[in-house]
C-alpha positions as CSV (number, residue, x, y, z in Angstrom):
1,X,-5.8,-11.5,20.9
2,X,-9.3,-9.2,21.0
3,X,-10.0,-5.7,21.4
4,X,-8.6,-4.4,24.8
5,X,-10.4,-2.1,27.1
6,X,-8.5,0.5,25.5
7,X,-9.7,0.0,22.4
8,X,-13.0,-0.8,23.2
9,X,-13.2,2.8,24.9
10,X,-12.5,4.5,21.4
11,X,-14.5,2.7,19.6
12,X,-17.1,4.1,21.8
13,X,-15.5,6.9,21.8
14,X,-16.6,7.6,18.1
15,X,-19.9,6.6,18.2
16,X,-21.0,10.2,19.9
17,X,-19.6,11.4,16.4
18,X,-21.6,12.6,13.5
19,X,-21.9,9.4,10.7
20,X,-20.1,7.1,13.5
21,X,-22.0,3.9,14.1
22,X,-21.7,1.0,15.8
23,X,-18.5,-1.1,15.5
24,X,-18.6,-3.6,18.3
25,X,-20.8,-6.4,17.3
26,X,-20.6,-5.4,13.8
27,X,-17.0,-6.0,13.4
28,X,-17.1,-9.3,16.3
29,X,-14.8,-9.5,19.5
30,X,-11.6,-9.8,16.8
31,X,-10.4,-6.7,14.5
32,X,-9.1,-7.5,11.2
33,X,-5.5,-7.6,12.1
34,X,-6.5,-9.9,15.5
35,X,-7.9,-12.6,12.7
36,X,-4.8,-12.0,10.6
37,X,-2.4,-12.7,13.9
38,X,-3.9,-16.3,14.3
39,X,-2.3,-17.0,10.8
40,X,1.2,-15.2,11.5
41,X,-0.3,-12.3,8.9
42,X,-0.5,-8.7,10.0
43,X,-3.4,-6.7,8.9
44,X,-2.9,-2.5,8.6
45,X,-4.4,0.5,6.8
46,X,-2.8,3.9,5.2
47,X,-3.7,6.6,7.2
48,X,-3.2,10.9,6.5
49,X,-2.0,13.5,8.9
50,X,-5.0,15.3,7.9
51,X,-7.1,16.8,10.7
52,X,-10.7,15.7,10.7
53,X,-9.5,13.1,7.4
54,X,-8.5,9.9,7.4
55,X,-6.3,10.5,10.3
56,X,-5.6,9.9,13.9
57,X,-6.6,13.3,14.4
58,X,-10.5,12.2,13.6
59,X,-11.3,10.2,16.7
60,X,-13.5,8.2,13.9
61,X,-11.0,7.2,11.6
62,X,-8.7,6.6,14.7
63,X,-10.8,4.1,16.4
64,X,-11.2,2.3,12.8
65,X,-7.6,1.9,13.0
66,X,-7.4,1.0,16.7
67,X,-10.0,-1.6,16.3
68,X,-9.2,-3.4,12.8
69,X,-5.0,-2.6,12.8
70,X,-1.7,-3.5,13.4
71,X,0.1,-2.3,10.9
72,X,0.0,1.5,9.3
73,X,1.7,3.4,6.4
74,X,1.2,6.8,5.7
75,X,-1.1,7.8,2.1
76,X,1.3,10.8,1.5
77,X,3.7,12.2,4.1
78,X,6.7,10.2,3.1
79,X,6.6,11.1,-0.6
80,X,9.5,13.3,-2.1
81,X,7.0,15.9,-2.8
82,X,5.6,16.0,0.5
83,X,8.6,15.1,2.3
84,X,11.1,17.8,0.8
85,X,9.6,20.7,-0.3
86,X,13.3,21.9,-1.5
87,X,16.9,20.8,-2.4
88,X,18.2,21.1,1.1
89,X,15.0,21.5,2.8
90,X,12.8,18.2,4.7
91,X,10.2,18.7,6.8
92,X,9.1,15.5,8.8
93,X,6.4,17.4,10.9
94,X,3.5,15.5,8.9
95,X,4.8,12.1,9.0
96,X,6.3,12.5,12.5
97,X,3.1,13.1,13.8
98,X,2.0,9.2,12.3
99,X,5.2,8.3,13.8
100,X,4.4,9.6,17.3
101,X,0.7,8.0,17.0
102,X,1.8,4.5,15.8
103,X,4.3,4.7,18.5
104,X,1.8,5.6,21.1
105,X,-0.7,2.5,19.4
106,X,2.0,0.4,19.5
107,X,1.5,-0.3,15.6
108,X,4.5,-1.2,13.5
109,X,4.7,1.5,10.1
110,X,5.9,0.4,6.9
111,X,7.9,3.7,5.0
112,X,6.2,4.5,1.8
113,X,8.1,5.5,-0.4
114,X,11.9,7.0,-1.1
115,X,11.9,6.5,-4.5
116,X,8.6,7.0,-7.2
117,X,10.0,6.8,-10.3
118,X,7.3,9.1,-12.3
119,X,8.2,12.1,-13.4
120,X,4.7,13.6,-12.7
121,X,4.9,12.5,-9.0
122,X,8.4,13.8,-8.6
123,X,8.8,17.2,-7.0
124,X,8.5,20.1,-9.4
125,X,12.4,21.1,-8.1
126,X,13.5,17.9,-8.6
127,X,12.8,17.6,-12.6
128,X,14.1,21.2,-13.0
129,X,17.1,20.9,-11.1
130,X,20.3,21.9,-12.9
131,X,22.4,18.9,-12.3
132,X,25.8,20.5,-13.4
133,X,28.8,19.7,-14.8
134,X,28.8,16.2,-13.5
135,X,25.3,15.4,-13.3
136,X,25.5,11.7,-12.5
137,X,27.6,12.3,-9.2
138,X,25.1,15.6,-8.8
139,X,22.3,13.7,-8.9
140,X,23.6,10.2,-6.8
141,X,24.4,12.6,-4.0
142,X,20.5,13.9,-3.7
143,X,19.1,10.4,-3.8
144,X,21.7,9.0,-1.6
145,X,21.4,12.2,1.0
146,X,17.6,11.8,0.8
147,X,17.2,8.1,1.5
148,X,20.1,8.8,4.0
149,X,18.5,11.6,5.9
150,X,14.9,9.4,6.3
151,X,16.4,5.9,7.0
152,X,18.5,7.3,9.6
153,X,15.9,9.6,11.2
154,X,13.6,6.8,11.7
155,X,16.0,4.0,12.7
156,X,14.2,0.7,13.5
157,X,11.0,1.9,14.0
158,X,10.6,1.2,10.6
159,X,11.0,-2.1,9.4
160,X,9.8,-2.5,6.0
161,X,10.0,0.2,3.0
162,X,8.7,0.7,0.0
163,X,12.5,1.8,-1.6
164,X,11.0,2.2,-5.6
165,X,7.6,2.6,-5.9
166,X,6.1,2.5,-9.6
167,X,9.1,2.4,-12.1
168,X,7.7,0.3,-15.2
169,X,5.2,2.0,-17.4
170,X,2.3,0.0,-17.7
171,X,1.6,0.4,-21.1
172,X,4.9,-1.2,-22.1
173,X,6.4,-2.2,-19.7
174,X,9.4,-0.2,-19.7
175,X,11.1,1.4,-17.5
176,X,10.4,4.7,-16.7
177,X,12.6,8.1,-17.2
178,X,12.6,10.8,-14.8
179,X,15.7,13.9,-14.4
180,X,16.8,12.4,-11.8
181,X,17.6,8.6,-13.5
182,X,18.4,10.4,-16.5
183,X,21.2,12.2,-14.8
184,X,22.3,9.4,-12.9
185,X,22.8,7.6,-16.4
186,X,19.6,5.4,-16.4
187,X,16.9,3.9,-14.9
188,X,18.1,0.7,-13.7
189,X,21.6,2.5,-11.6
190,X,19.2,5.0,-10.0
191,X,16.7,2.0,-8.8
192,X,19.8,0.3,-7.7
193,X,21.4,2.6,-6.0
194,X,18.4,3.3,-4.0
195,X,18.5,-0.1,-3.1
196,X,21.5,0.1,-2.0
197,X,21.6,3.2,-0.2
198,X,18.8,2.3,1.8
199,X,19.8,-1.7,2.5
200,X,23.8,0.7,3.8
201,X,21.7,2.9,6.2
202,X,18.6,0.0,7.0
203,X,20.3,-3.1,7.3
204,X,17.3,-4.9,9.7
205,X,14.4,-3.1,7.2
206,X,12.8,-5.1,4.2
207,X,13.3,-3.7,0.8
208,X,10.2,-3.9,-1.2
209,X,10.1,-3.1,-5.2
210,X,6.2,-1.4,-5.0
211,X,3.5,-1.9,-8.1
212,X,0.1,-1.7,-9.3
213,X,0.8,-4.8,-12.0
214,X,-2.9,-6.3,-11.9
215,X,-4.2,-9.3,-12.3
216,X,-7.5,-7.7,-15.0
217,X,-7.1,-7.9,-18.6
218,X,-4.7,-5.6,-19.6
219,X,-1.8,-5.5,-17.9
220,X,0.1,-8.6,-19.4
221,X,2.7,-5.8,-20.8
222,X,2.9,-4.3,-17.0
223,X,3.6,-7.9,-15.2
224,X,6.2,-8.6,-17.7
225,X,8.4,-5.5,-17.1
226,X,8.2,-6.0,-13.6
227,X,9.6,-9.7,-14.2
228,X,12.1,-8.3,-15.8
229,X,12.9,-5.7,-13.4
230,X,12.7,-7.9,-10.9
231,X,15.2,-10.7,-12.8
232,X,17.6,-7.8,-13.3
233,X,17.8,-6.7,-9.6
234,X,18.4,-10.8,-8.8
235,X,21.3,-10.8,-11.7
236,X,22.7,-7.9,-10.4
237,X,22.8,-8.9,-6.8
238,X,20.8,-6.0,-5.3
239,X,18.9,-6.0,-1.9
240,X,15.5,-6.4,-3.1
241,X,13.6,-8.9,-0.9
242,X,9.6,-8.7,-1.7
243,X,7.5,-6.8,-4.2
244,X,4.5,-5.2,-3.3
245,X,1.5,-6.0,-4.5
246,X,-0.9,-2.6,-4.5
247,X,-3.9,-4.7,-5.2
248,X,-6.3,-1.4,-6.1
249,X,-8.6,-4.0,-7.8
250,X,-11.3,-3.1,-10.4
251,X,-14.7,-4.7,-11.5
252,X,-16.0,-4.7,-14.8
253,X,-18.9,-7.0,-14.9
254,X,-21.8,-7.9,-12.7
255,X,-20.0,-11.6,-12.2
256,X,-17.4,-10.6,-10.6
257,X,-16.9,-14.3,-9.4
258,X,-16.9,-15.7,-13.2
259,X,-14.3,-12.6,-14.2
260,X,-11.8,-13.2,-11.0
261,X,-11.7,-17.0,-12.2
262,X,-11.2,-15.9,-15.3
263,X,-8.0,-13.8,-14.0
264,X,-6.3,-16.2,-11.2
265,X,-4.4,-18.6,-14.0
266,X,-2.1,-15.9,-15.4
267,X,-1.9,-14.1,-12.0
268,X,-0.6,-17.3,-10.7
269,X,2.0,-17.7,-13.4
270,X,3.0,-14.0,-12.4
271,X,3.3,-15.1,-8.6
272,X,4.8,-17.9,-9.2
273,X,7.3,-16.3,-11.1
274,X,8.0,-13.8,-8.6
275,X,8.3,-16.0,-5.6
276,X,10.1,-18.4,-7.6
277,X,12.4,-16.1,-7.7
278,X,12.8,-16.2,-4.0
279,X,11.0,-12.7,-3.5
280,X,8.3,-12.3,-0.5
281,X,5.2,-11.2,-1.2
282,X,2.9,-8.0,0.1
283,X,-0.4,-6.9,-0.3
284,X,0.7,-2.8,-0.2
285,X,-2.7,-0.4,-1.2
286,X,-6.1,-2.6,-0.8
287,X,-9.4,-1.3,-2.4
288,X,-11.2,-2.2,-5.0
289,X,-12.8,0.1,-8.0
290,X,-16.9,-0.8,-8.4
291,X,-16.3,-0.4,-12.0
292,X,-19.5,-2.4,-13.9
293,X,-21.5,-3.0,-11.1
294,X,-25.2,-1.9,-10.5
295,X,-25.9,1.5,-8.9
296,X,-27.4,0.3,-5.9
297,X,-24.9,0.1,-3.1
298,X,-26.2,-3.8,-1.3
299,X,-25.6,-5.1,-5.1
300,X,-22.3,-3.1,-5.6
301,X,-21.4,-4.7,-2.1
302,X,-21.9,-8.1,-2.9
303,X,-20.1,-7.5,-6.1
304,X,-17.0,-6.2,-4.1
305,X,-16.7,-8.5,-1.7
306,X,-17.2,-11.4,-3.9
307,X,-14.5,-10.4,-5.9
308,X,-11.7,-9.5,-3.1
309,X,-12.5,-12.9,-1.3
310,X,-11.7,-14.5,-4.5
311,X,-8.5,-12.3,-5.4
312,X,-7.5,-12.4,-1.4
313,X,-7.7,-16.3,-1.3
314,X,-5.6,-16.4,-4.0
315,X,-3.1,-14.3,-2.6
316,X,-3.1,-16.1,0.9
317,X,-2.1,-19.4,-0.7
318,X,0.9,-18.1,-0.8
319,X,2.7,-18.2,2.5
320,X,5.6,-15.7,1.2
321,X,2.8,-13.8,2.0
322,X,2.6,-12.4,5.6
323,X,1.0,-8.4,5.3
324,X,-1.8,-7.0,3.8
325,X,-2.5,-3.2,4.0
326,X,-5.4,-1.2,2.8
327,X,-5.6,1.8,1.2
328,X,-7.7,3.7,3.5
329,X,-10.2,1.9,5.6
330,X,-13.4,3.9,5.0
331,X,-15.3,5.2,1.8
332,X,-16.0,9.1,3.3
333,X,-11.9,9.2,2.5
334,X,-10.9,7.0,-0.7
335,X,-9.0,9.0,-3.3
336,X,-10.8,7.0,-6.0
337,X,-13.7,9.1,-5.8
338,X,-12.0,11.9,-6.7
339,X,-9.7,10.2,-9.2
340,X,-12.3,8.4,-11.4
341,X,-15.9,8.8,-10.2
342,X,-18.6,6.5,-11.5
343,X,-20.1,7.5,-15.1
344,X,-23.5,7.2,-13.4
345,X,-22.1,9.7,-10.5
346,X,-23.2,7.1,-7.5
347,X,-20.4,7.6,-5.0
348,X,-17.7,5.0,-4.7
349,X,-17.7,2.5,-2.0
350,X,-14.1,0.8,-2.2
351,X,-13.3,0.7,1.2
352,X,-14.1,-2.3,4.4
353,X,-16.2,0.5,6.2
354,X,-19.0,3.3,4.6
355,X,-19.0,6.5,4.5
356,X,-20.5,6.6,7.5
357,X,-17.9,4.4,9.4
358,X,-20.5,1.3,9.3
359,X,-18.7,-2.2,8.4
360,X,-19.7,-3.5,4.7
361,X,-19.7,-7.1,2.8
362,X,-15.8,-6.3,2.4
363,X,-14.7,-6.4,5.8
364,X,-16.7,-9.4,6.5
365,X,-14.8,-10.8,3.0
366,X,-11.1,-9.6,4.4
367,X,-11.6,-11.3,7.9
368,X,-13.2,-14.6,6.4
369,X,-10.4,-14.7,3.8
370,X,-7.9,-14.1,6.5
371,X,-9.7,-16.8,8.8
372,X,-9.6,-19.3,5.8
373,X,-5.8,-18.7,5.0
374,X,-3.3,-20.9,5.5
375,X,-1.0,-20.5,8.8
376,X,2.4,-18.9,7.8
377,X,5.4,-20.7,8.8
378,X,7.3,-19.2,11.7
379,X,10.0,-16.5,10.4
């Protein structure tokens, strides 16, 4: 399949916009997600309700995504602490706007997420909520009414959520303690009742476990709680089916070819434990961190894109394997600016596309790692 007329019209479109350059011919005849389809993958992007952001509200942004996507999940609109503002108050205007747009695009949305089990992401009411006299059945009855009131709102237009997002501490690998679980009567009966809940109200959806385990030096204590997490859900018997792979990938030296081969023999031990385990796999929150790499942006690219082809080709040789989303298509937008700039203050370039919507060495890297991966059996 190649960019429709449709498509093609938006893209041009956005070139009359300010930093907008070309995309045809730059990107080929195929977006991302067309080059994903020939392998039965599906290719997508988070995207904010924003104005003028990384939104469909930016014509920009929005023919990015028209061009390269078939899949879409929103940064931040489904979180608790954008979602639900109060006890017995939701308000679904943001993320029913990316609703009504994916709709229109015809782009599936994956629902991110009911559950983040950090205290610091949870909302402020949540972790001062008096929980009563019976704080366990208190505290089931908010999760269960909130996974209730978004699984049923939404239906079958979404087919895939991220139920937990986040519960091990990477440090340890623990499992983390917020009011809520600590009401409930621990960590592991909240994260399987949300399980639960949402496999009673979204019996068609895929239930995904979502984490930023890595594959870098470091996080050996991380991947091992989520084994164990993971182990626990399959003792117990609850509806887990994949784990999500966030994949927010960081550099730290120059050879960022010799460091990922470094890397790929415990990840595989990892993977192979997980899908050994008969979980599917997903590739939830692509971008990678230019950490250790050279200030000028061509060497920083090549760097980049070295690196994700390797990491991606490892991932693809796994045909539990079938989506890959990234976490924002274009640098102008990336929260990793923001959340750890460069010591040497040279602005951050994790994304496929610039900050001036021009294609880099990672979007060619994504759609020749795509190209080369291996076709996925038929579901």
């Amino acid at each position: 399949m190649t960019i429709d007329i449709t498509r093609r019209a938006s893209l041009a479109g956005a070139l009359a916009l300010p930093f907008a350059a070309p995309l045809a011919g730059a990107t080929g005849p195929d977006g991302l997600n067309d080059v994903a389809g020939r392998k039965g993958l599906r290719f997508g992007s988070a995207l904010s309700a924003r104005p003028g952001g990384a939104s469909a509200d930016n014509p920009a942004y929005a023919a990015l995504l028209r061009a390269e996507c078939g899949l879409l999940v929103a940064e931040n609109e489904m979180k608790w602490q954008h979602l639900r503002p109060a006890p017995g108050r939701f308000d679904f205007a943001a993320f029913d706007r990316i609703m009504d747009w994916a709709a229109q695009q015809r782009m599936a949305v994956r629902g991110h997420n009911l559950l983040w089990q950090r205290r610091k992401w949870m909302p402020a009411w949540l972790e001062k909520y008096d929980f009563g006299a019976r704080p366990a059945q208190s505290a089931s009855a908010i999760l269960i009414d909130h996974i209730t009131a978004v699984t049923q709102r939404y239906g079958k237009r979404i087919a895939s959520y991220d139920v937990v997002n986040e519960a091990v501490t990477p440090e340890t690998g623990a499992l983390e303690v917020t009011a809520l679980s600590r009401a409930i009567g621990g960590t592991e009966a909240t994260l399987d009742l949300a399980f639960h809940t949402a496999h009673d109200h979204a019996p068609h959806a895929e239930l995904v476990y979502n984490d930023y385990m890595s594959w870098e030096p470091g996080n050996a204590a991380h991947r091992a709680g989520v084994l164990r997490l993971l182990e626990g859900f399959r003792r117990r018997g609850v509806p887990v089916h994949a784990l999500g792979v966030q994949s927010h990938l960081v550099t730290d030296d120059p050879d960022t070819s010799g460091s990922a081969r470094a890397y790929e023999r415990d990840w595989r031990h990892f993977l192979d434990a997980v899908t050994g385990m008969g979980y599917r796999l997903l590739i939830t929150e692509l971008d990678v961190r230019d950490n250790g790499l050279p200030v000028d942006p061509a060497a920083r690219d090549r760097g980049v894109a070295d690196y994700a082809r390797r990491y991606l080709d490892v991932m693809f040789s796994y045909p539990q394997l079938r989506d890959v989303v990234a976490w924002g298509l274009c640098d102008r937008f990336s929260w990793i600016g923001s959340f750890e700039p460069r010591p040497d203050k040279a602005a951050r370039r994790p994304c496929p596309y610039d900050a001036g919507y021009r294609p880099k060495p990672l979007r060619a890297a994504i759609a020749q790692a795509l190209a080369a991966a291996p076709p996925r059996p038929a579901a």
